[in-house]
C-alpha positions in Angstrom: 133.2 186.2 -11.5 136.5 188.0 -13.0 136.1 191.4 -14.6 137.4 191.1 -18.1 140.3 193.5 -18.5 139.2 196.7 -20.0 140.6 196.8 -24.0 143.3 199.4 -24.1 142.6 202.8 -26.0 143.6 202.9 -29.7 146.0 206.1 -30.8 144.4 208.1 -33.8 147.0 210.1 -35.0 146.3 212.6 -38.1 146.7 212.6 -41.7 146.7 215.3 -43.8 148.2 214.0 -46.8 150.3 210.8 -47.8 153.5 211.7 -46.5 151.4 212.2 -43.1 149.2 208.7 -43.3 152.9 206.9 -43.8 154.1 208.8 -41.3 151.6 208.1 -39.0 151.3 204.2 -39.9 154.9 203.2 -39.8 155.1 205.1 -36.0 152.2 202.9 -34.7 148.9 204.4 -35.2 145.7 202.2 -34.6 143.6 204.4 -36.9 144.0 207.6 -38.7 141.5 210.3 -39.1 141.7 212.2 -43.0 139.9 213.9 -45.4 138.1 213.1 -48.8 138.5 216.5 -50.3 135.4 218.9 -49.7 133.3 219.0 -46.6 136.5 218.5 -43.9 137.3 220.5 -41.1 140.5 221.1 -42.7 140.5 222.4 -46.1 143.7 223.7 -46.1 145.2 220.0 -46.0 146.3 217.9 -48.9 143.6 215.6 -48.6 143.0 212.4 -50.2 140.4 213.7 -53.4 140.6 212.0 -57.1 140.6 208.3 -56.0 143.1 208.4 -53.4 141.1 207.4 -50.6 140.2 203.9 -51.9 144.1 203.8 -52.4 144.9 204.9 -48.6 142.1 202.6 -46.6 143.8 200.0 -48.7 147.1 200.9 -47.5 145.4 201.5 -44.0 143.8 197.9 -43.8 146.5 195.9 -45.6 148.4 197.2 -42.7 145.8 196.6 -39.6 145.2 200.2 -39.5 141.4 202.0 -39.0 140.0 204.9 -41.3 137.8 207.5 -40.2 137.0 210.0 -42.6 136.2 213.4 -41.7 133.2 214.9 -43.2 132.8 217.7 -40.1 131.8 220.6 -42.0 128.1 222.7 -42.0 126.6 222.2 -45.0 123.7 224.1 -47.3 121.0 222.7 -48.8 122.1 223.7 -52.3 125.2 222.2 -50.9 123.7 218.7 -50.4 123.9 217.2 -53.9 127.8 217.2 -53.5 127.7 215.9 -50.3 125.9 212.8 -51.2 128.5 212.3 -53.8 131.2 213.1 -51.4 129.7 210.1 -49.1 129.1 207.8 -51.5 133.0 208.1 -52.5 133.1 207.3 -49.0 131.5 204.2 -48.8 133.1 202.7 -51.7 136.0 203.4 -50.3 135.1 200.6 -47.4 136.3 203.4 -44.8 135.3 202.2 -41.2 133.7 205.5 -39.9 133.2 209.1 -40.9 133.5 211.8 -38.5 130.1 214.5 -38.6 129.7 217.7 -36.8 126.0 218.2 -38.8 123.2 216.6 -38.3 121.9 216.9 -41.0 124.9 215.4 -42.8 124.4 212.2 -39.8 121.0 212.4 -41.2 121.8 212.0 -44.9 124.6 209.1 -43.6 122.1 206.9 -41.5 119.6 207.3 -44.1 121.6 206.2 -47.1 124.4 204.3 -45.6 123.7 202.5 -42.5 126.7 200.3 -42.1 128.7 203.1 -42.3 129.8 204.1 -38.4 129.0 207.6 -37.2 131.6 209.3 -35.0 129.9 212.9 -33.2 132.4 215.5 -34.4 134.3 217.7 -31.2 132.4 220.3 -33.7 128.8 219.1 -32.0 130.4 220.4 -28.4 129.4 217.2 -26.7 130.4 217.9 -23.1 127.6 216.2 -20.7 126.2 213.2 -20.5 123.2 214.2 -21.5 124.7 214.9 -24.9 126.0 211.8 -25.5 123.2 210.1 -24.8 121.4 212.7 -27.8 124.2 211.2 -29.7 123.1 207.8 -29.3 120.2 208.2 -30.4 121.1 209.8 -33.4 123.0 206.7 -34.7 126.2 207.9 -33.8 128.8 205.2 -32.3 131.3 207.4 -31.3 131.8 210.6 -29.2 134.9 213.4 -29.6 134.7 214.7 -26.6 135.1 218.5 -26.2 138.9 219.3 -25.1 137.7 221.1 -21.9 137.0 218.1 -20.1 138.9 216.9 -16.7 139.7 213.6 -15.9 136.4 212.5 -13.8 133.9 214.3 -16.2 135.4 212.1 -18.6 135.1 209.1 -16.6 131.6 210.3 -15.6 130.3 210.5 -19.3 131.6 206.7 -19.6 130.1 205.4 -16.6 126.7 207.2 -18.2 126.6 205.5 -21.3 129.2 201.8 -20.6 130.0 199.9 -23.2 127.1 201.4 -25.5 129.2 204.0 -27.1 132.8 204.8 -27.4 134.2 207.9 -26.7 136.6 209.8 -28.2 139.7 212.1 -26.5 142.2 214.4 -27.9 145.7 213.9 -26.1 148.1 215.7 -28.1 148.6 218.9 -30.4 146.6 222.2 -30.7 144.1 223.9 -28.4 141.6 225.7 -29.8 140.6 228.9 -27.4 137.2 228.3 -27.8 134.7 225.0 -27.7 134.5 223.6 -30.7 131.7 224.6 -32.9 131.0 227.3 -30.5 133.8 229.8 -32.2 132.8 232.2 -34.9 136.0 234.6 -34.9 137.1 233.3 -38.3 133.9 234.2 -39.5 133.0 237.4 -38.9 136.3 239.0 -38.8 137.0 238.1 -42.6 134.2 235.3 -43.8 136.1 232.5 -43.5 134.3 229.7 -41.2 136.0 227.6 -38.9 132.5 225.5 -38.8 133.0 225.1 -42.5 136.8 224.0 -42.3 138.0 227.7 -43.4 139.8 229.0 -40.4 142.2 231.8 -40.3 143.2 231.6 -36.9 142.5 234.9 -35.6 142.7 234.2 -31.7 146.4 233.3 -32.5 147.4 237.3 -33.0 148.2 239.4 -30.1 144.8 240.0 -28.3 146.0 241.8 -25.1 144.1 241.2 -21.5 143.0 244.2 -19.4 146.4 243.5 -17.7 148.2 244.0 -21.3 149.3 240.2 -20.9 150.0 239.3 -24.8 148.5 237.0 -26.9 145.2 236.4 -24.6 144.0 234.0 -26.9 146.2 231.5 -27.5 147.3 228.6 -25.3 149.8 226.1 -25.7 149.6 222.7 -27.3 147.8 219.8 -25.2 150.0 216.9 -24.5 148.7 213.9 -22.1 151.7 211.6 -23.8 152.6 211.4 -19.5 149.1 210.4 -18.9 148.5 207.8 -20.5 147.5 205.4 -17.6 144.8 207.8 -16.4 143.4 208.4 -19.6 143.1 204.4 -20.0 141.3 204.6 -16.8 138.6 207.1 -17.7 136.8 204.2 -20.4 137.7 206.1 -23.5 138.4 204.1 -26.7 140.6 206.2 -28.5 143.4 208.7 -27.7 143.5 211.1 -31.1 146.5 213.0 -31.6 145.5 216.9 -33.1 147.4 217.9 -36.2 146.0 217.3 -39.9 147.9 220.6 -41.0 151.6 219.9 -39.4 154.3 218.3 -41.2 154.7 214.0 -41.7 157.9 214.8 -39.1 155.6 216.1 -36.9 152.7 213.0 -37.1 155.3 210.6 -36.3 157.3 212.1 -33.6 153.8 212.8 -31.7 152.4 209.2 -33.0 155.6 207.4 -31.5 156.0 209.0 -28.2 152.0 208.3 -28.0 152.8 205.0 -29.0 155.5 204.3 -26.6 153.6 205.9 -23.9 150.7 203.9 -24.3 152.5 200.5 -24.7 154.7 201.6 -21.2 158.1 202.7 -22.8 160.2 205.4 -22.5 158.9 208.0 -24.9 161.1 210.6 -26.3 160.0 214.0 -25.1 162.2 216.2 -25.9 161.8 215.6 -29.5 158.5 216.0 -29.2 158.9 219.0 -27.9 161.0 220.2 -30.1 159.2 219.3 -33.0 156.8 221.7 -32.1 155.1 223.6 -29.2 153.9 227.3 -28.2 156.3 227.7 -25.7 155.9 224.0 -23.7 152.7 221.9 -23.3 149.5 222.7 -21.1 147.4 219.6 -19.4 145.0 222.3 -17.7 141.9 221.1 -19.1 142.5 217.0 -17.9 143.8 218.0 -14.5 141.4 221.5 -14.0 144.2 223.7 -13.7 142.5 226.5 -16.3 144.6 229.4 -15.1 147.1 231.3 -17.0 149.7 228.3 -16.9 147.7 227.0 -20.3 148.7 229.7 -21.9 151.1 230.3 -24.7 152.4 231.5 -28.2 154.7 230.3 -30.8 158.5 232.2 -30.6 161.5 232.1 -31.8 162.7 230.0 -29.9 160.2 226.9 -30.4 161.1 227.5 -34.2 164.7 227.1 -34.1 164.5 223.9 -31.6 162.0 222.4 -34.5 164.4 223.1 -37.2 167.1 221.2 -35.4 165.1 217.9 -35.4 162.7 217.5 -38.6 165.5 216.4 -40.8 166.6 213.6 -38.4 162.5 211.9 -37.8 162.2 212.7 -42.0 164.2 209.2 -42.6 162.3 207.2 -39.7 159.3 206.6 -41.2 161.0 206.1 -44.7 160.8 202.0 -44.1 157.6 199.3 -43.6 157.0 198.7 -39.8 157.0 195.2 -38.8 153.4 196.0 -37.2 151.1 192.7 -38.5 151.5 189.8 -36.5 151.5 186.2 -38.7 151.6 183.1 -38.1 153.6 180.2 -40.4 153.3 176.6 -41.1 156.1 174.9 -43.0 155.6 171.3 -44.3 158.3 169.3 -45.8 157.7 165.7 -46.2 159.6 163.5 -49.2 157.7 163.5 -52.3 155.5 165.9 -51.8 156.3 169.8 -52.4 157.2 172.2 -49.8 154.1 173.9 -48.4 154.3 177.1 -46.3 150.6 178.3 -44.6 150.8 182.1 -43.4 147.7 183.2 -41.5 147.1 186.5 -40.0 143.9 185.2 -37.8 141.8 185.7 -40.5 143.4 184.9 -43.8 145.7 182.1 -45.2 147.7 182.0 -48.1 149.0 178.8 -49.0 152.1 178.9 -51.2 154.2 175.7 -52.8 157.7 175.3 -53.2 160.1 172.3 -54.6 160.3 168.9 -53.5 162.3 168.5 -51.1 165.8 166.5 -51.6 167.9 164.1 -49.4 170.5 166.4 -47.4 174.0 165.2 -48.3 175.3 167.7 -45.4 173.2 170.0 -43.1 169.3 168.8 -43.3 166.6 171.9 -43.5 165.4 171.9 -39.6 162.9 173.9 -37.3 166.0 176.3 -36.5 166.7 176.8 -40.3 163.3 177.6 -40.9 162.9 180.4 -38.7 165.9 181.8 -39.8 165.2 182.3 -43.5 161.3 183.0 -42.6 161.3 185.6 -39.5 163.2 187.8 -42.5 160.1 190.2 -43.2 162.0 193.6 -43.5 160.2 195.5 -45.8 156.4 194.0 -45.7 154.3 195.2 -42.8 154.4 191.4 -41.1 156.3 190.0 -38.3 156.6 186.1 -37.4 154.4 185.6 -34.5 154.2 182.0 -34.4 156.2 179.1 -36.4 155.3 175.3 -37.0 157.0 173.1 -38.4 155.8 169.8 -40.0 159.8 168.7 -41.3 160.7 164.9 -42.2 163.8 164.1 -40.9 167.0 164.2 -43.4 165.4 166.6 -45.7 166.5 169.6 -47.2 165.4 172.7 -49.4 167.0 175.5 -50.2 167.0 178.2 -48.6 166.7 180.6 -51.3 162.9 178.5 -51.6 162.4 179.7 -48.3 162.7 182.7 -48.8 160.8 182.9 -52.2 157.9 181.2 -50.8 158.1 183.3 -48.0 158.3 186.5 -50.2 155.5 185.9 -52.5 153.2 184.4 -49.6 153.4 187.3 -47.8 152.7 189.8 -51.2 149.6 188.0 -51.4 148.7 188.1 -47.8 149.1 191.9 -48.1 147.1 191.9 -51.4 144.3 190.2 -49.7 144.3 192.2 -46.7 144.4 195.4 -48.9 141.1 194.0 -51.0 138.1 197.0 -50.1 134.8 196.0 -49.0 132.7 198.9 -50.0 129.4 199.8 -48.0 126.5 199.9 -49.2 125.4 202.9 -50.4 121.2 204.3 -51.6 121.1 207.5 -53.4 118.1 209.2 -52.2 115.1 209.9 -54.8 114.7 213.4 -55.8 116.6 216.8 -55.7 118.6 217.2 -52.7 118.5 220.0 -50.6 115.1 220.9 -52.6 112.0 221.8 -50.1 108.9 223.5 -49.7 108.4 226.1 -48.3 104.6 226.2 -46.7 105.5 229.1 -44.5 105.5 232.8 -46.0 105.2 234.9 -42.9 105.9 239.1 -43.7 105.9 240.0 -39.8 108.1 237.7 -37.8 107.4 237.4 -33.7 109.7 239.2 -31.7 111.7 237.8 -28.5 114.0 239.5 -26.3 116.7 237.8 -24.7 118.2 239.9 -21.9 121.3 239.0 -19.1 119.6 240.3 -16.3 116.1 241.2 -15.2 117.3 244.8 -14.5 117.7 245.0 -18.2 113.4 244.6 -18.2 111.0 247.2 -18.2 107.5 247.5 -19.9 108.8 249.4 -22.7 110.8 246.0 -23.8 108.4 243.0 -22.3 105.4 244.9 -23.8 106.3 244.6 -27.6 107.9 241.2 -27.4 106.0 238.1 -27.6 108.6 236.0 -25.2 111.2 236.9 -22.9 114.6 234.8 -22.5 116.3 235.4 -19.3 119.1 232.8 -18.2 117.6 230.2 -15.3 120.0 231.6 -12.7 118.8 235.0 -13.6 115.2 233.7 -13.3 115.2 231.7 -10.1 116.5 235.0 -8.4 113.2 237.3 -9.8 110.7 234.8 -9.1 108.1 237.6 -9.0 108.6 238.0 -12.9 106.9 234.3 -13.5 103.4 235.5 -12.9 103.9 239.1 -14.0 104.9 237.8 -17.5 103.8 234.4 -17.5 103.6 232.4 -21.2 106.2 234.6 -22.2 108.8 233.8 -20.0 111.6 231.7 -21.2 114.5 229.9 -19.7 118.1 230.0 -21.4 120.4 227.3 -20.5 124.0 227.1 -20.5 125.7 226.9 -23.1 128.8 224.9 -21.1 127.0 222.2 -18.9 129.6 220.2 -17.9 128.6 216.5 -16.5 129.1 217.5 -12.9 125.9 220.4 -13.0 123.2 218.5 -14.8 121.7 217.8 -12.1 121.5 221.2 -10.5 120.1 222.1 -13.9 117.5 219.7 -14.1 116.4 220.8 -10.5 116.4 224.0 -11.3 114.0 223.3 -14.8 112.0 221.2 -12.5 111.5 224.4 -9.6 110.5 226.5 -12.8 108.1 224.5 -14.6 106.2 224.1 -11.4 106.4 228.0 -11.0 104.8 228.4 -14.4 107.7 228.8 -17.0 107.0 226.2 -19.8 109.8 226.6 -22.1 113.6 226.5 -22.3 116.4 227.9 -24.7 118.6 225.2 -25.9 121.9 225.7 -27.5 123.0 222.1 -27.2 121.8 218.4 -27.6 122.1 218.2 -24.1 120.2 220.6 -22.9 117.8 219.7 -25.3 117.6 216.3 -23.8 117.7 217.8 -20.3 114.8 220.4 -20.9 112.6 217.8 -22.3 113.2 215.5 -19.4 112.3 218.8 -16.8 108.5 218.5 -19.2 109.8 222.1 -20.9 108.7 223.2 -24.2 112.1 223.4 -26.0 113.4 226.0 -28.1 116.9 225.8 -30.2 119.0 228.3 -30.3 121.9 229.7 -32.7 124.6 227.7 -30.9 123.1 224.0 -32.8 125.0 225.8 -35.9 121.7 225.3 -38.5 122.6 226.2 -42.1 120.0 223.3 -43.5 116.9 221.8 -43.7 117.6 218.3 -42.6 119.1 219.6 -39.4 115.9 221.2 -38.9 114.5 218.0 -39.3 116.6 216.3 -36.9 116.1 218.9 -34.0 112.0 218.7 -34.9 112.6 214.5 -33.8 114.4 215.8 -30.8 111.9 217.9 -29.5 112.4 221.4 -30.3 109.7 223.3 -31.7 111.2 225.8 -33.1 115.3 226.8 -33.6 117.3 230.3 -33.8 119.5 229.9 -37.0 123.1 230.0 -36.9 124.5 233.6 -37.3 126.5 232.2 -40.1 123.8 231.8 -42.6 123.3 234.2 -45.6 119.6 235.3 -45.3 118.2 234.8 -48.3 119.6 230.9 -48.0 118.0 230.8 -44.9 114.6 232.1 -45.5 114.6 229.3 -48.3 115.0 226.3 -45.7 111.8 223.9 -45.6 109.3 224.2 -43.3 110.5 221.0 -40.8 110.4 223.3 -38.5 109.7 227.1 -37.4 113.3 229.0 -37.3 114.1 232.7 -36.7 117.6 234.6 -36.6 119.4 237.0 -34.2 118.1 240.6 -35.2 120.3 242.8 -32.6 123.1 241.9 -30.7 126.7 242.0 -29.6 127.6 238.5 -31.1 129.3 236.0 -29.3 132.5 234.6 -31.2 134.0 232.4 -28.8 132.8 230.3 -25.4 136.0 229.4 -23.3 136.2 227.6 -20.1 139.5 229.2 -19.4 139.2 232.8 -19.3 141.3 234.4 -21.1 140.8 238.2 -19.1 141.8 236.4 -15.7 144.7 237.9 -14.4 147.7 236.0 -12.3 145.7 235.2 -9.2 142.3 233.7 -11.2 139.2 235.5 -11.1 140.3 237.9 -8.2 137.5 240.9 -7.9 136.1 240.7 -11.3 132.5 241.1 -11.5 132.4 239.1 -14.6 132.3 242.0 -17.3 135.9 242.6 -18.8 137.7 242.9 -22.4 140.3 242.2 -24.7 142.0 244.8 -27.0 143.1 243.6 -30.6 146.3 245.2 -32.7 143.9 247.6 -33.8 142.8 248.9 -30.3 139.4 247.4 -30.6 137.9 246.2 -27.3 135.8 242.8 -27.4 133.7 242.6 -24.5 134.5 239.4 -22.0 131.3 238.2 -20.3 131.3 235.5 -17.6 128.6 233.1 -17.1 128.8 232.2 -13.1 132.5 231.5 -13.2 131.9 228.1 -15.3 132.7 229.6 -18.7 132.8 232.6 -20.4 132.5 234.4 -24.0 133.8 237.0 -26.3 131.4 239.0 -27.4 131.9 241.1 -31.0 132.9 244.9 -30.7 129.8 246.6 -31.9 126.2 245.0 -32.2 124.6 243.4 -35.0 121.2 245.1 -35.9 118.8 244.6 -38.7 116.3 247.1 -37.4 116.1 249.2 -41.2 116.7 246.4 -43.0 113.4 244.1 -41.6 111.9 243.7 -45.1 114.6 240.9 -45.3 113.2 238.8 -42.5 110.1 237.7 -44.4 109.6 234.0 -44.3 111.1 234.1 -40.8 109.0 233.3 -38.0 111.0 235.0 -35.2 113.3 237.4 -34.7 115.5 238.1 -31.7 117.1 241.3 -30.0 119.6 240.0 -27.9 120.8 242.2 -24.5 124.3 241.3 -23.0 125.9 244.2 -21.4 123.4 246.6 -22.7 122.1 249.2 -19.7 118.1 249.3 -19.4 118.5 252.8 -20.7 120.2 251.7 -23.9 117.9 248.4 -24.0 115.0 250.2 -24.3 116.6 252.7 -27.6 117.1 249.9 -29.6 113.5 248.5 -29.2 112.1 251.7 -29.8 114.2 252.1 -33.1 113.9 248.3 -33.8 110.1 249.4 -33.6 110.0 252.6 -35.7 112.4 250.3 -38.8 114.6 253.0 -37.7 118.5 252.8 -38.2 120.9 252.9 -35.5 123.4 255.7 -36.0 126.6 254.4 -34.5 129.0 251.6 -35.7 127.8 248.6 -36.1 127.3 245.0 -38.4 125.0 243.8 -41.0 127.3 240.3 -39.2 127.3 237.6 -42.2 123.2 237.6 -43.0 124.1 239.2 -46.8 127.8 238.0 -47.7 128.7 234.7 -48.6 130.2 232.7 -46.4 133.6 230.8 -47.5 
């Protein structure tokens, strides 16, 4: 039997504001992704608040365009009630999917919205297959992919999951340093959350690399507009282009040389390049080139080449694009009034004109017809198909023509602009309003250390489990029946699709040495730690700030979750009781995960032994630590610690000292002073546990 042809990818392109959704229509997008006003990723942008949503998914469908609505922010419990208002703006709006980074927010969309699709935020860090498959079962129809993916990882996630979900890539515009929903810069260098659509954009200052290489932190755009072809290959349904903050000159120029890509034409590169780069484009991520080629800043240069070429795309997207095809069906028979039929394969409009009279020179034919009716300019429609019922020796004007053609097509577009809202249920009660059963004044304490050496009796003693990463316990075997029950495995917090199965494996070879339970950071390795029969714990990296998310993990399978770092501590200790949770008590933070290091030096990884640093304007040093040479993270200049201030962490049911590049020497002070509720007399962070988070 024939395969069906695969359906080609659709281009997302972005829209930050109107100028930007034109833009982006009229230069051939399939769909646009925008905001509603609160609760997006992008804040910043113009938005489309105070009834202007309705108004663009009207424009959007008259026009056979897709809207996806971003709502890809944390969110509070006390936070909830305007969410819920925020979504139900949505769905009267008769949007076609919102975008969601928390799940409590998928929670609160499934639950009262249901025919609303569900697209998994880039926020969520979906980069296995074992995520998206999480996903799925969460309701979500749609992945974003992280950026960090190759080519055959993201062909390997499709062949996982077929034709059961679509996936989502990014092919065009700004790199973020670190995984998505995995970067915490923005927050605690000055409070403002990228996970709650307040980013400053730290990493794009001049961090310097232990080879005083500049701007260690910023890479160049992404741009795949030359691989389109493989990217079709790889099963992904749609190609989104990054840039809800940039300019409308920007949206189209990127949308049509996606566009022209994608449909096999010449695409206009240079202009694209002009329009804006950080000195070129990188494709190190699709290809797995992640060396220091990906790297760049914006200078001088790139600004001057831009300012040459906005004024010129500014009048491009100024008039309709022909982009609806229609059909027509003229009938003019004596006696009877003209009739013109215009169909777009779901619609008709049927519109009447005069009688027709006897021609005394040139009767109205088939030829005439087209002429006066392929003349859309300025309406979104093009004449796909013409048929003409004509009686010989008749004619009408052609002005009628072109009046019935005119007002058929207004009402065409009028019908195809009408909204269908979705259904939408308010939930009974006070959102965001729980019990809280729990009232614990002494919460357990863990220990989470990078190496067993770290270990000694004066730190497993006290603490009531012991977090060492699998790697880290499959080399100290000896430590499973020495510490037994207490001993916890941390997994990954980058698993790309290609190591699951060592990971499993390795889960497997533990539980059957006697460690029951697993540190979880992701949905994946949540799914993968329940399928090795471990006991699963979450940890800060599922980005908790309220209840309902706790809720959602609890249906998962984790028992119990470590709180994002971001949360306020007093709004934390208030979350329900869905679920145990506990925070990070001690600890040198980590504020970005990147999969291209950003301390390598011109020839890779060359002797590092995976502990280096980057130095900020200020000559701050922000320890570099390497995780096997898949990823790495930064990790904040001085540690977090809560030791004399532990009268805070009532209602918490665990607390956690985290050891990175601590000696055992060190290790061992800070559990004694952690011990005593002494303080720590050297610089260091109360992090974001009693400031409020923007």
């Amino acid at each position: 039997m024939e395969q069906k042809p695969a359906r080609p990818p659709r281009l997302l392109a972005p829209a930050g504001g109107r100028e930007q959704l034109l833009a982006a229509i009229r230069a051939g997008a399939d769909a646009v992704y925008l905001g509603a006003g609160a609760f997006n990723a992008r804040a910043g942008a113009e938005n489309f608040g105070d009834g202007g949503l309705r108004e663009a998914v009207a424009a959007c469908h008259g026009r056979g365009v897709r809207v996806h609505v971003t709502l890809n922010t944390l969110v509070t419990d006390r936070e909830t009630g305007a969410l819920l208002r925020q979504l139900e703006e949505i769905a009267e709006s008769g949007a076609d999917a919102v975008i969601v980074q928390d799940l409590g927010v998928a929670a609160l969309v499934r639950d009262c919205c249901p025919s609303l699709a569900m697209h998994a935020s880039t926020q969520l860090s979906i980069h296995n297959r074992k995520g998206a498959q999480a996903m799925k079962d969460l309701g979500f129809s749609c992945i974003v992919l992280a950026r960090e993916l190759t080519r055959e990882e993201i062909s390997a996630i499709h062949q996982e999951m077929g034709d059961s979900l679509e996936l989502e890539t990014f092919v065009h515009g700004a790199l973020c340093m670190s995984l998505s929903g995995q970067c915490y810069l923005s927050a605690m260098l000055g409070e403002r959350s990228g996970n709650r659509g307040r980013c400053a954009q730290p990493c794009r200052l001049d961090f310097r690399s232990p080879q005083g290489r500049e701007y260690a932190l910023s890479l160049k755009d992404l741009s795949l507009v030359e691989r389109m072809a493989e990217l079709a290959g790889t099963g992904v349904t749609y190609l989104k282009i990054e840039g809800r903050m940039k300019r409308p000159e920007y949206v189209y120029a990127a949308t049509a040389a996606c566009r022209a890509a994608l449909d096999g034409e010449d695409c206009d590169l240079d202009t694209l390049r002009a329009v804006f780069s950080r000195s070129g484009f990188t494709d190190g991520y699709f290809t797995g080139r992640r060396d220091l080629s990906m790297f760049g800043w914006r200078r001088k240069e790139d600004v001057t080449a831009a300012a040459g070429v906005l004024k010129g795309l500014e009048s491009r997207y100024r008039q309709e694009a022909p982009r609806v095809p229609v059909s027509m069906s003229v009938s003019i028979r004596a006696g009877e009034e003209s009739r013109l039929v215009i169909g777009d394969g779901e619609r008709e409009v049927e519109f009447f004109g005069p009688v027709p009279e006897t021609a005394l020179n040139r009767p109205t034919d088939g030829e005439l017809c087209r002429r006066a009716l392929e003349k859309t300019g300025g309406t979104p429609f093009r004449l796909d198909r013409l048929e003409c019922d004509i009686q010989p020796g008749l004619m009408v004007p052609v002005s009628a023509l072109n009046k019935m053609r005119k007002e058929g097509l207004t009402i065409l577009l009028t019908k195809r602009e009408e909204v269908v809202p979705h259904p939408f249920t308010m939930p009974e009660g006070e959102p965001g309003v729980h019990p809280k059963l729990l009232n614990l004044k002494y919460p357990e304490l863990r220990v989470r250390v990078e190496r067993a050496e770290q270990l000694s009796p004066e730190i497993t003693g006290p603490a009531a489990r012991i977090i060492l990463p699998i790697a880290e316990l499959l080399a100290n075997r000896e430590l499973i029946p020495e510490l037994g029950e207490k001993l916890c495995a941390e997994l990954p917090v980058f698993l790309a699709p290609g190591e699951e199965e060592k990971a499993l494996a390795d889960l497997i070879a533990l539980g059957e040495a006697g460690v029951t339970k697993a540190l979880c950071g992701g949905s994946g390795q949540i799914r993968l730690a329940r399928e090795a029969g471990m006991r699963v714990s979450g940890d800060y990296g599922l980005n908790v700030l309220n209840s309902i998310a706790l809720r959602e993990l609890g249906k998962m399978g984790a028992e119990d979750v470590t709180l994002s770092f971001e949360n306020n501590l007093r709004q934390g200790a208030a979350l329900g009781d869905y679920l145990p949770f506990g925070v990070i008590g001690y600890g040198y933070l980590p504020l970005m995960t990147f999969r291209v290091c950003p301390a390598q030096g011109p020839g890779g990884c060359g002797r590092c032994r995976g502990e280096s640093f980057l130095t900020d304007r200020l000559g701050k040093r922000f320890p570099v630590v390497c995780r096997g040479r898949r990823y790495s993270q930064l990790l904040n200049t001085v540690p977090l610690y809560l030791g004399d201030k532990q009268g805070a962490l009532e209602g918490f049911c665990h607390v956690t000292l985290r050891f990175t590049t601590e000696s055992r020497g060190r290790c061992q002070r800070v559990m004694q002073l952690w011990r005593e509720g002494a303080a720590l007399h050297e610089e260091r962070t109360n992090g974001l546990y009693f400031r409020e988070l923007k």
